[in-house]
C-alpha positions as CSV (number, residue, x, y, z in Angstrom):
1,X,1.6,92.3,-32.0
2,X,-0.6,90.6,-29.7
3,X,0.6,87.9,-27.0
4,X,-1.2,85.0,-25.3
5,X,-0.1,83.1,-22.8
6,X,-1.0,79.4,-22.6
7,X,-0.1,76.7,-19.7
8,X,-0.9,72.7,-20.7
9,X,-0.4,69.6,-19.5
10,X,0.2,67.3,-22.6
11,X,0.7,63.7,-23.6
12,X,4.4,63.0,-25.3
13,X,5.4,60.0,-27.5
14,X,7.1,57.5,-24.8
15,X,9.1,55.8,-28.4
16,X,10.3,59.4,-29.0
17,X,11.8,59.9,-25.4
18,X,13.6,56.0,-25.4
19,X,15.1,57.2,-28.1
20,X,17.5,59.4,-26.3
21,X,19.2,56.9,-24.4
22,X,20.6,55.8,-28.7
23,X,22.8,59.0,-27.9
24,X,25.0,57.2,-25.4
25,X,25.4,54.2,-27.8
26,X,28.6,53.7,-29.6
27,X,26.6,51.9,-32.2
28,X,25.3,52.8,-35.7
29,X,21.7,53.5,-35.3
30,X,20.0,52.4,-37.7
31,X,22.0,49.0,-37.1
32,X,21.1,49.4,-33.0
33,X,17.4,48.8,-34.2
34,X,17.1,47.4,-37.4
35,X,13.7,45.4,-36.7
36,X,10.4,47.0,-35.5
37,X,10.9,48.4,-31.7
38,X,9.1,45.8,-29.6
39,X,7.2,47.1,-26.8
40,X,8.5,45.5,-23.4
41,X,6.7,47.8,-21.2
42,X,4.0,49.4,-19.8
43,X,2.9,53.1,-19.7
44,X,0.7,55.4,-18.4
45,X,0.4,59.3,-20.0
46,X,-2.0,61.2,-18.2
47,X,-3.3,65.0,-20.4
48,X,-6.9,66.6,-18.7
49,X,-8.3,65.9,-22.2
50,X,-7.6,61.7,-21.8
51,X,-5.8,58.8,-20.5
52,X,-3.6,56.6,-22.7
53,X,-2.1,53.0,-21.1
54,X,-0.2,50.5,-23.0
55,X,0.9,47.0,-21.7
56,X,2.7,44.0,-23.6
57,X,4.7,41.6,-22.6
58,X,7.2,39.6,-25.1
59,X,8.1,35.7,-24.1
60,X,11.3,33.9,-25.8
61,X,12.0,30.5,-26.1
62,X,15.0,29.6,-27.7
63,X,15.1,31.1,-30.9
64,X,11.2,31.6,-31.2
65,X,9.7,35.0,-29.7
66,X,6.0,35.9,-29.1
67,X,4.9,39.1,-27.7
68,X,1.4,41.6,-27.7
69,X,0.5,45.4,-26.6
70,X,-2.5,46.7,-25.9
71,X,-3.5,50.3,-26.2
72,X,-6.5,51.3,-23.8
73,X,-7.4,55.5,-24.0
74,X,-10.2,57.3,-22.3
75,X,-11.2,60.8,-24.3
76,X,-10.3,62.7,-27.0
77,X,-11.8,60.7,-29.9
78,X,-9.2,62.7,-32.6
79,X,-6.1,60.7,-31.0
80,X,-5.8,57.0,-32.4
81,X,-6.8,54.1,-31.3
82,X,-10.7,56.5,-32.5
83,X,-13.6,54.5,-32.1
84,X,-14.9,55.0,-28.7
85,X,-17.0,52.7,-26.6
86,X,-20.5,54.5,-25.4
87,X,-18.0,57.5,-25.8
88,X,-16.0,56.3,-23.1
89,X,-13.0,54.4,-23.9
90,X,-10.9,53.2,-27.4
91,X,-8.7,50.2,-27.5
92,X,-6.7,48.4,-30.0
93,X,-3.5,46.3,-30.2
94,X,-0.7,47.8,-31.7
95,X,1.9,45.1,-31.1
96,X,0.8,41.1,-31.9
97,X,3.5,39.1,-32.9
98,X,5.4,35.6,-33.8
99,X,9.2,35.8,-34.4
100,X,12.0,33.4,-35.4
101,X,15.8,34.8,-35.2
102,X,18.7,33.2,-36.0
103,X,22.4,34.6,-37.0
104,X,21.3,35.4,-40.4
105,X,17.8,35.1,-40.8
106,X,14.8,36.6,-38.7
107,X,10.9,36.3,-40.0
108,X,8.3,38.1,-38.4
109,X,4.7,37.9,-38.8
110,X,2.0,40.3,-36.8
111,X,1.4,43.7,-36.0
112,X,4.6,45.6,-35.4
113,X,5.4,49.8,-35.9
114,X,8.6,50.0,-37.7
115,X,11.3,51.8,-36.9
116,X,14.2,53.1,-39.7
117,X,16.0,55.4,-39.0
118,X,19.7,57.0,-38.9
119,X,18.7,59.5,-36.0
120,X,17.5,58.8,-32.4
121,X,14.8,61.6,-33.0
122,X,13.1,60.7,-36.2
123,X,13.2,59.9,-39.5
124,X,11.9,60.5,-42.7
125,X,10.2,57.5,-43.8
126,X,9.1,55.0,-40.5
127,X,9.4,56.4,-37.0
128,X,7.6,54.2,-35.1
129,X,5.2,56.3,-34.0
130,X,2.3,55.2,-36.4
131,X,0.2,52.7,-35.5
132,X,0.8,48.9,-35.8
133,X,0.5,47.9,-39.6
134,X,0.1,44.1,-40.0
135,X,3.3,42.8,-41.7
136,X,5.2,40.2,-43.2
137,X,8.7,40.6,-42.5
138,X,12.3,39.3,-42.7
139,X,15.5,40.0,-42.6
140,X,18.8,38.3,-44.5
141,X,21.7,39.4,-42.1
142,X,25.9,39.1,-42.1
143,X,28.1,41.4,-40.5
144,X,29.1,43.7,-44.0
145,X,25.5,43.3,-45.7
146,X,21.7,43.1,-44.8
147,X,18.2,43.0,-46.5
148,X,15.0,43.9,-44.7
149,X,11.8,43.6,-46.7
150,X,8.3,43.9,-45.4
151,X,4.8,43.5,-46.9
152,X,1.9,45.3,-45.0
153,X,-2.0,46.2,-46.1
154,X,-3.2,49.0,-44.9
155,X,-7.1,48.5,-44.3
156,X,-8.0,52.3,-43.8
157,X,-9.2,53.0,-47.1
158,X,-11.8,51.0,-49.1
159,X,-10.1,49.8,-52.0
160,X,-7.2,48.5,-49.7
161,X,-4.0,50.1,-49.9
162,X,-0.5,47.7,-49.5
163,X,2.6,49.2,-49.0
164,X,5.4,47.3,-49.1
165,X,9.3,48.3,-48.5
166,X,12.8,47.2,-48.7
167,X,16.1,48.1,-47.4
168,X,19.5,47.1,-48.1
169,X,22.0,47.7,-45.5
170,X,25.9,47.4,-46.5
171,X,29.1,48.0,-43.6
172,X,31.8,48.9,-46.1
173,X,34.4,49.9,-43.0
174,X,34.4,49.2,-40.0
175,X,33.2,52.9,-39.0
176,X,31.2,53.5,-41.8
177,X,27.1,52.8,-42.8
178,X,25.3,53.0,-46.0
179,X,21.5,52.4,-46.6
180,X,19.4,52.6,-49.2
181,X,15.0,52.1,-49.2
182,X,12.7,51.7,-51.9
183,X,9.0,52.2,-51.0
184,X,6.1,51.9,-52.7
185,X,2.5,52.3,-51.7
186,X,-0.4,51.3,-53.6
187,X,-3.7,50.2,-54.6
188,X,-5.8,47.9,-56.7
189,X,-9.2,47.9,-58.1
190,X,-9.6,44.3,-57.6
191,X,-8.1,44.2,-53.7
192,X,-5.5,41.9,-54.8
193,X,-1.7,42.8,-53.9
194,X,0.5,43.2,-56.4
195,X,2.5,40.2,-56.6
196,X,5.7,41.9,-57.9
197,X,6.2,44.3,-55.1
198,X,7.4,41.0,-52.4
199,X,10.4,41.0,-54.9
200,X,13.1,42.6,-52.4
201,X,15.4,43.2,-55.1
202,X,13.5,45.2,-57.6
203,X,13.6,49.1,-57.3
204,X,9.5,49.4,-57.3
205,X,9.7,52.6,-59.3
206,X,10.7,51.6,-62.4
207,X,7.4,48.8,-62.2
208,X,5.6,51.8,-61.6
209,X,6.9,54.1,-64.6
210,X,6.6,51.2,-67.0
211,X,3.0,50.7,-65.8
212,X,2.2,54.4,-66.1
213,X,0.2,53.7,-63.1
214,X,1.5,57.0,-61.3
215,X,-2.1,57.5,-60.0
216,X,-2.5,54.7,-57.8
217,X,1.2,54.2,-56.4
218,X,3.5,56.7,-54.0
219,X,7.5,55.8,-54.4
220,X,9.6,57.0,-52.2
221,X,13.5,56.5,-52.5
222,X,15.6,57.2,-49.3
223,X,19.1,57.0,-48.3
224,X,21.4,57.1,-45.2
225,X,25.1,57.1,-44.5
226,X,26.5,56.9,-40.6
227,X,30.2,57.2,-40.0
228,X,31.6,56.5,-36.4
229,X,34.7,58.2,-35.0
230,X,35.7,57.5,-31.5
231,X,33.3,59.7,-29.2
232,X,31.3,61.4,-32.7
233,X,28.9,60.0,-34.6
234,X,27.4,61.4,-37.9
235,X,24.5,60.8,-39.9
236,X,22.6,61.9,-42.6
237,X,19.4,61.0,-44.7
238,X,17.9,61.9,-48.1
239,X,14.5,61.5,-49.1
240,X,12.8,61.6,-52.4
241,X,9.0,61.3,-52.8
242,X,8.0,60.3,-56.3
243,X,11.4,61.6,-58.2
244,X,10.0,62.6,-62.0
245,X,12.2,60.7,-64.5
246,X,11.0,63.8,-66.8
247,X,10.5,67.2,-66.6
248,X,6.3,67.5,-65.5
249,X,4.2,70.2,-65.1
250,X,3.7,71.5,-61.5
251,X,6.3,68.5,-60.5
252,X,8.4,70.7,-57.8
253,X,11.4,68.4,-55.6
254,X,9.6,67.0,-53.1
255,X,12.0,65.5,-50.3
256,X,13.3,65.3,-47.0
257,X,16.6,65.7,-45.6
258,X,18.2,64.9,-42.1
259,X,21.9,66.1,-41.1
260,X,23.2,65.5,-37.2
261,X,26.4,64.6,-35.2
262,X,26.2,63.4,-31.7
263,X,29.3,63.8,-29.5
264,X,29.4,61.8,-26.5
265,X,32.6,61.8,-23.9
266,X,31.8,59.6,-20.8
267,X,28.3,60.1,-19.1
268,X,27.8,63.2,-21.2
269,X,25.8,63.2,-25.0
270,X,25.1,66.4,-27.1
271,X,23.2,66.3,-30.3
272,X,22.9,68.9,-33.2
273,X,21.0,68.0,-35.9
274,X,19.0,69.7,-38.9
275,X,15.9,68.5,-41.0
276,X,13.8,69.9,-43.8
277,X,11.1,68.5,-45.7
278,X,9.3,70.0,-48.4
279,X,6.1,70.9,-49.4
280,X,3.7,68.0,-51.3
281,X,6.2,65.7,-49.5
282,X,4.1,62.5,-48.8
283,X,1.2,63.7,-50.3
284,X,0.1,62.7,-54.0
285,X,-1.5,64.6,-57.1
286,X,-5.1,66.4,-57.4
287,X,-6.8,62.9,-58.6
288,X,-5.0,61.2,-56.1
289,X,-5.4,62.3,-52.3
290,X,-5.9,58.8,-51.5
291,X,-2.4,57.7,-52.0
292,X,-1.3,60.2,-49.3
293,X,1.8,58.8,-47.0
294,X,-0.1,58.1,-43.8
295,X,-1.7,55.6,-42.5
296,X,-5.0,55.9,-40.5
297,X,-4.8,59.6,-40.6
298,X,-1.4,59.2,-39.0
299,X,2.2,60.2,-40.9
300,X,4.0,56.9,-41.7
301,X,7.0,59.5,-42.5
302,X,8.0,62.4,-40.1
303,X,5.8,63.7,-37.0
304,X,6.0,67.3,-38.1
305,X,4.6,66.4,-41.3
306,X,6.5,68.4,-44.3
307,X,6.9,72.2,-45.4
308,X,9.2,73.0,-42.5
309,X,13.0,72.9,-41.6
310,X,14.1,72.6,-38.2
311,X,17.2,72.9,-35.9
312,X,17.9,70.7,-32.6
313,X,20.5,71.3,-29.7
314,X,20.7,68.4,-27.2
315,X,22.3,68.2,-24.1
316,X,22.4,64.6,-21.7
317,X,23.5,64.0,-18.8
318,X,23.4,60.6,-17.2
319,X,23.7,60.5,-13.4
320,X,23.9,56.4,-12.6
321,X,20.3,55.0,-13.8
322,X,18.8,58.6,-14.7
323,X,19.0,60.8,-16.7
324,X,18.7,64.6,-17.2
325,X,19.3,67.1,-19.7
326,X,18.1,70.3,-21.7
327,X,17.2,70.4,-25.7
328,X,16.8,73.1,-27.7
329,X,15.1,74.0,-31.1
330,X,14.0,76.6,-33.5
331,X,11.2,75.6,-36.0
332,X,9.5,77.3,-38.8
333,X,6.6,75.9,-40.6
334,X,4.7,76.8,-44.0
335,X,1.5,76.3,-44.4
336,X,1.3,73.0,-46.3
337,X,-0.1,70.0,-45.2
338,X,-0.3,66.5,-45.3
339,X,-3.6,66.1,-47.2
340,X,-2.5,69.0,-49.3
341,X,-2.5,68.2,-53.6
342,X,-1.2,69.5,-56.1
343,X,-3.5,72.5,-57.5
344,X,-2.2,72.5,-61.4
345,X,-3.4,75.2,-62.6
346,X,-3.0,77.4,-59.6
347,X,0.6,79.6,-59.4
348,X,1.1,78.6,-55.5
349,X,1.6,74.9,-56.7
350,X,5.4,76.6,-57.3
351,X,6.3,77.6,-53.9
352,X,7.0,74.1,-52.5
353,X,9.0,75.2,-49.4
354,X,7.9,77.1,-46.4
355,X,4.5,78.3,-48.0
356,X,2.3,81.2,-47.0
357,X,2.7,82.7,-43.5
358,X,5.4,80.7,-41.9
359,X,4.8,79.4,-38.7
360,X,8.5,80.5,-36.4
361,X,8.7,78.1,-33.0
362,X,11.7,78.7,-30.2
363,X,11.8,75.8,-27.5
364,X,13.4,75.2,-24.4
365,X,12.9,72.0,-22.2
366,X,14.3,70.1,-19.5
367,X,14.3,66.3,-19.7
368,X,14.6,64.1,-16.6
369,X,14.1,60.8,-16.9
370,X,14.0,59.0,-13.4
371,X,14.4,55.2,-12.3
372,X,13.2,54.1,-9.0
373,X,13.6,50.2,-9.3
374,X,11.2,48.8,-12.0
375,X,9.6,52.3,-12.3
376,X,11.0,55.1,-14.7
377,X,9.4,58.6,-14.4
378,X,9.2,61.2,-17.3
379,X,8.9,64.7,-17.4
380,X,9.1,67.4,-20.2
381,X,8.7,70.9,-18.7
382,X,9.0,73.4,-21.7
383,X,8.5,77.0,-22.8
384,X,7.9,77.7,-26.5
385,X,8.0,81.4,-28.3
386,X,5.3,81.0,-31.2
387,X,5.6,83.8,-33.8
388,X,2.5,84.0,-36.1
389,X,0.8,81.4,-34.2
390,X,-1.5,79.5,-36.6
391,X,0.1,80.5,-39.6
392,X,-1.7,84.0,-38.5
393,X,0.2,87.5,-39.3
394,X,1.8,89.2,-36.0
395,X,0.0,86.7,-33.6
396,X,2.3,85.5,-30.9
397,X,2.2,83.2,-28.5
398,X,4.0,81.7,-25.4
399,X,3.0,78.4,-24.1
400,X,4.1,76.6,-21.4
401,X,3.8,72.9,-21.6
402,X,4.0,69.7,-19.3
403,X,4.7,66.5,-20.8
404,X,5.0,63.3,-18.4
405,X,4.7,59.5,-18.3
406,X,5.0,56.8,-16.4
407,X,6.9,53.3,-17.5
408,X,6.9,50.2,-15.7
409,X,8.8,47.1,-16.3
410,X,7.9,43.4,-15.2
């Protein structure tokens, strides 16, 4: 067995750290943000490969909100936004927006990263962390029942791809949540969207099995329940990328799932929660890579991409306006990939869960998030235990990572 020792300084996602603060929230959180996570700040991360800063600002009047972000980077021309100036620097808005909101109705029209999701660390279908997509959206809203819908095309792919979702939300208790999506996302020869799909109330898939048009489209069914008790909250999510309504050759499950709890007493949160997504989850047949679920090169779906299963201990702490804490979590990854297809006439098309040499991760990290005024302060200081490093036999690894950032607010 050989071991390496590694020491980085690396970039995290700032959406992916705000999220932690949803663990102190008595809220269900899906329902804490049920629209696209505006960006009200500014940041700074800071890696010795590049330099990414965001700033945005959002101004309301009345009922009517307007709001923009800029993403500016210097380096690293495999992180998005890629084109460089004279190698130099990459910029691109991933935030420009009109909104109108009243008690039951909210449109939205710009470029927005969407956020669904039952758990504050990610979810299986939008996390936020993709890049802007230029959307139509709304929202139909009362305090038992709600219907999202959004229309977006996605102009990374020549022809243009459209995807197009829906949610309905229902409160049956007080203390309970239920969710269900329907997802669909296609192309046409002609560049024209599909007029049927900005029907919220139809389940896409069954337009797409009476089309036969399974090589241009990527369905995706998902569900979520939350139930609130006093200081514990519990949530789940299933995921189902293109469920067969036969039995097809090669056609192995391909989903997700999310379980967690979070139990909160006071100034103290602690999460557990599990996910696992399978192989050939969000990626499409042999004649059909295009139809992957990403979106400039990015996952629309979860960060870790699919073919792994993993298991998180959090611990928070908040001490007046910051916060600290430790999280834990064990990791083990196949080797499939995003960009993977099926291979039909191969026998490894069968093992669609935790594939060839599997990839075993143990993490510890400290978080401490720190306000000073209109300044908050991140940092991530972590050692990792990476067994078969690379998806290589016996090749370990430890690695001792840095992640920081700065936010300011004005």
């Amino acid at each position: 067995m050989e071991f390496v020792l590694y020491f980085i300084i690396s970039i995290f996602n700032y959406q992916e750290v705000s999220n932690f603060s949803l663990l102190y929230s008595n809220n269900f959180y899906e329902r804490e943000t049920p629209l696209p996570s505006f960006i009200k700040y500014q940041w700074i991360d800071i890696t010795p490969f590049y330099t990414l800063i965001s700033a945005g600002k959002d101004v309301h009047i009345g009922k009517l909100s307007a709001g923009g972000n800029i993403i500016i980077k210097r380096g690293d021309k495999d992180i998005y936004p890629y084109k460089l100036w004279n190698n130099l620097f990459a910029a691109d808005y991933n935030t420009l927006y009109l909104r109108y909101k009243n008690k039951h109705f909210t449109f939205i029209l710009g470029r927005l990263p969407i956020r669904w999701s039952p758990s504050p660390l990610g979810s299986l279908v939008f996390t936020g962390y993709e890049p802007g997509m230029d959307l139509i959206y709304y929202r139909i809203s009362t305090k038992k029942l709600s219907l999202d819908w959004f229309f977006s095309p996605l102009f990374d792919s020549e022809p243009i791809r459209y995807l197009a979702a829906h949610r309905v939300l229902i409160k049956p208790l007080c203390n309970v949540q239920i969710t269900f999506k329907d997802i669909i996302l296609y192309k046409t020869t002609s560049n024209v969207p599909d007029f049927y799909y900005f029907n919220p109330f139809a389940i896409y898939y069954v337009r797409q099995w009476t089309l036969d048009s399974s090589g241009l489209t990527n369905s995706i069914f998902d569900f979520t329940g939350e139930i609130l008790k006093k200081n514990a909250h519990l949530y789940g999510e299933l995921m189902i990328d293109d469920f067969p309504y036969i039995k097809v050759y090669h056609e192995n499950p391909r989903m997700g799932i999310i379980g967690g709890i979070v139990y909160r007493k006071r100034d103290i949160a602690m999460l557990s929660e599990y996910v696992r997504v399978n192989r050939f989850t969000y990626c499409y047949y042999t004649f059909a890579p295009y139809m992957g679920y990403r979106f400039i090169n990015m996952p629309l779906g979860h960060p870790d991409g699919n073919d792994f299963d993993k298991i998180t201990l959090l611990m928070l702490k908040q001490i007046k306006q910051n916060n600290t804490g430790i999280m834990l979590f064990y990791k083990r990854h196949g080797k499939g990939t995003l960009d993977e297809t099926y291979k039909t006439t191969s026998e490894e098309s069968e093992h669609y869960f935790l594939s060839g040499i599997v990839e075993k991760t143990i993490s510890l990290s400290a978080i401490l998030m720190l306000n000073f005024h209109k300044t908050m302060l991140y940092l991530l200081p972590s050692a990792s235990h990476i067994k078969n490093y690379r998806h290589k036999k016996g090749y370990s690894v430890n690695l001792l990572r840095l992640s920081m950032g700065m936010r300011f607010n004005f």
